[in-house]
N, C-alpha and C positions, 0 to 999 in steps of 0.2 A: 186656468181659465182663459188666459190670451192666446193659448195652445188652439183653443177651442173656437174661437171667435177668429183665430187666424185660418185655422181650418174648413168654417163656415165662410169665411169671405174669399179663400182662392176656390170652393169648391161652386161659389157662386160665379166667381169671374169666368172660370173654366165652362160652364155651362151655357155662360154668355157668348164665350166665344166658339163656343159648339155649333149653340146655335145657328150663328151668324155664319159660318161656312159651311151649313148645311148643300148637299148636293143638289143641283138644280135637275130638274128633265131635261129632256133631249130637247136642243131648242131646234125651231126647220129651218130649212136650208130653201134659200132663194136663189133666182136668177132674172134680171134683167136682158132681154135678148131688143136688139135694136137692129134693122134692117134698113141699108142702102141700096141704092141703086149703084148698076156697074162700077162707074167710078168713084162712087165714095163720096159722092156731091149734094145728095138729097136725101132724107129719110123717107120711105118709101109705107106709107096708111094701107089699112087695108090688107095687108097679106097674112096668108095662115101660115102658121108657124107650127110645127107638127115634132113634138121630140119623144123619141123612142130609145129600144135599145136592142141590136140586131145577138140573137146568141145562135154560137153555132156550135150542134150535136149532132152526134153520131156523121158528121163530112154533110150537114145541110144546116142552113140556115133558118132559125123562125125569129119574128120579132118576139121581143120580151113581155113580161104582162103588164109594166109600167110606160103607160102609152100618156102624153100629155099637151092638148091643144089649145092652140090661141089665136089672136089675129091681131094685129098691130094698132096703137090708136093713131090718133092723127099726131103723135110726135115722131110715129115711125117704131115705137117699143110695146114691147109685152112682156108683160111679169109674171112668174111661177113663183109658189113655193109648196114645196113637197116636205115629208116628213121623215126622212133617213136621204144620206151624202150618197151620193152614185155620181156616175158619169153617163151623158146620153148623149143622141147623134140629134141634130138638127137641120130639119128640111123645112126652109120657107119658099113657098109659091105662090106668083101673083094672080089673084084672080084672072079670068077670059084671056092670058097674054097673047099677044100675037105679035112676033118677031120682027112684022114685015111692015109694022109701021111706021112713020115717017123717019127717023132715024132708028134703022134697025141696029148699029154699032153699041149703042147705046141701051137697047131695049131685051132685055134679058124675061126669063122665068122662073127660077128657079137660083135658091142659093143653100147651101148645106156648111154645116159647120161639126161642132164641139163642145158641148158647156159641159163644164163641171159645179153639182151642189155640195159645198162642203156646210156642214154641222155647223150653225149657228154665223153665219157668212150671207153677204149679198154679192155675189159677180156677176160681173158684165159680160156678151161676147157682141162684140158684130156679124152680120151675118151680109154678102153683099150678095144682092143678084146676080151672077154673073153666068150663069150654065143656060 
């Protein structure tokens, strides 16, 4: 009879811990993208931020079918989260830019980067205007 009641109480413990490390889904993958100006001095509102991913067949290039936009709030960042880990290109551009004004050293359009989404992860990249 203790045979049996021993049998009943590891078959119940066992089930409990079955349970409990059941397999979760796929959890999404985020990214944080935050945009400076040239030098790294001010978070720069307002810019679209455009990430893609370029594939190349047969010796040409097309962009991929995973296309994903934003535009920065007023801290300067924008947040994705997508649903499977990849890596994509990032191109941010400032609205109307115009080079030529009052300090054009400074006064950039365009900044491109690198983010990677890993599975169940938040990463950061900076992204600086500087092209």
């Amino acid at each position: 009879m203790k045979k049996i009641y021993s049998f009943i109480l590891i078959a119940f413990i066992g089930a409990l811990v079955f349970q409990g490390s059941s397999c979760k889904g796929p959890q999404p993958c985020k990214a944080t993208i935050t945009v400076m100006d040239s030098i790294g001095a001010h978070t720069q509102a307002g810019i679209a931020v455009h990430l893609y991913a370029n594939v190349v067949y047969n010796g040409r290039t097309y962009q991929g079918d995973l296309v994903v936009n934003g535009t920065t709030d007023a801290t300067g960042q924008v947040s994705f989260t997508i649903k499977n880990p990849c890596i994509l290109d990032i191109k941010a551009t400032a609205p109307n830019c115009d080079s030529t004004l009052s300090n054009p050293k400074y006064k950039y359009c365009l900044g491109t980067g690198i983010v990677r989404f890993d599975e169940g992860q938040s990463n950061t990249k900076t992204v600086y205007l500087n092209q």
